[in-house]
C-alpha positions as a printed NumPy array, in Angstrom:
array([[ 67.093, -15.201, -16.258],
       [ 63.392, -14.352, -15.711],
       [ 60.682, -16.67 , -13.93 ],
       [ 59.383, -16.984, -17.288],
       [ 61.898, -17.222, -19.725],
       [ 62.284, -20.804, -21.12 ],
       [ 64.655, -23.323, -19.084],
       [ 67.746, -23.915, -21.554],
       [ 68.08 , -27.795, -22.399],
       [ 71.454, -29.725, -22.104],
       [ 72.797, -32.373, -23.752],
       [ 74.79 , -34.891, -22.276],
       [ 76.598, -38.585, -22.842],
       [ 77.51 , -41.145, -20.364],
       [ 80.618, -42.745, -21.118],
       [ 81.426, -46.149, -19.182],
       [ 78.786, -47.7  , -18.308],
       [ 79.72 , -49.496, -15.275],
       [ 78.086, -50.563, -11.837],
       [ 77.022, -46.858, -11.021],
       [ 76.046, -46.089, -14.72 ],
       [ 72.465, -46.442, -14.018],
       [ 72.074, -43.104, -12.203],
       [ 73.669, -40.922, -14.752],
       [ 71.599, -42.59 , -17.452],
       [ 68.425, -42.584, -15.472],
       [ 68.352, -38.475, -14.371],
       [ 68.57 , -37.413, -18.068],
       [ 65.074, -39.266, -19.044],
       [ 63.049, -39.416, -15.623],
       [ 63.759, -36.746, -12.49 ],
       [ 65.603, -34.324, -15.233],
       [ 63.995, -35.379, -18.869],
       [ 62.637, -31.697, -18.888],
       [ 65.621, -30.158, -19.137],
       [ 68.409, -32.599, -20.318],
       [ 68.591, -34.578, -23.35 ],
       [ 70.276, -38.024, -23.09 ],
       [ 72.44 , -38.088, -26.574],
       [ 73.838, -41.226, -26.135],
       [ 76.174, -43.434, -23.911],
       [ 79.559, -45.606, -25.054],
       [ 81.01 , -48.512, -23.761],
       [ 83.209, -51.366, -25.262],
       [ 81.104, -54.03 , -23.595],
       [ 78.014, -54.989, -25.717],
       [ 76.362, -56.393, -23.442],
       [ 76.101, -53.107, -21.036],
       [ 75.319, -50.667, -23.809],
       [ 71.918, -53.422, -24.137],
       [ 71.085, -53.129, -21.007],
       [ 71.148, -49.413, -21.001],
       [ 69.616, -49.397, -24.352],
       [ 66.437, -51.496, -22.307],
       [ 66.742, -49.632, -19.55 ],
       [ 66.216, -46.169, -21.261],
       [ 63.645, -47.892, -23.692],
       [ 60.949, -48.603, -21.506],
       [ 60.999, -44.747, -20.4  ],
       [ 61.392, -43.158, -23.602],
       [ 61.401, -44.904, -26.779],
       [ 64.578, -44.162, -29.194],
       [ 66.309, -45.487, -32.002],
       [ 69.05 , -47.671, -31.294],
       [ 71.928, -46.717, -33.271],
       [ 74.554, -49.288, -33.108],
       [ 78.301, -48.388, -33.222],
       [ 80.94 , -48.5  , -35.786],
       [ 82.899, -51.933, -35.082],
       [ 86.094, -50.624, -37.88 ],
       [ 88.503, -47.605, -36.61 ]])
């Protein structure tokens, strides 16, 4: 890869979002929002997944897209 050639952008999903969650949600759109793309996290307890959902939202404004509840 050359100096100049553009900087290939990941995509990535945080699964679980327990007490450490924040970090791995964080990099994706702050230290590494250049050159990662947050797609989206999953967890089976509502309340976390609105926390993250705030917590991302106040960086960068997204759509919320809220989960299937039927199998």
């Amino acid at each position: 890869m050359t100096p100049d050639a553009p900087v290939r952008r990941r995509r990535c999903a945080v699964v679980s979002l327990g007490a450490r969650a924040q970090l791995y949600t964080e990099a994706p759109t702050s230290s590494h929002a250049d050159r990662v793309d947050l797609a989206g996290f999953c967890n089976v307890n509502t309340h976390r997944m609105a926390v993250h959902d705030e917590w991302t939202a106040v960086a960068h404004p997204h759509p919320c897209v809220r989960p299937r509840t039927s199998v």
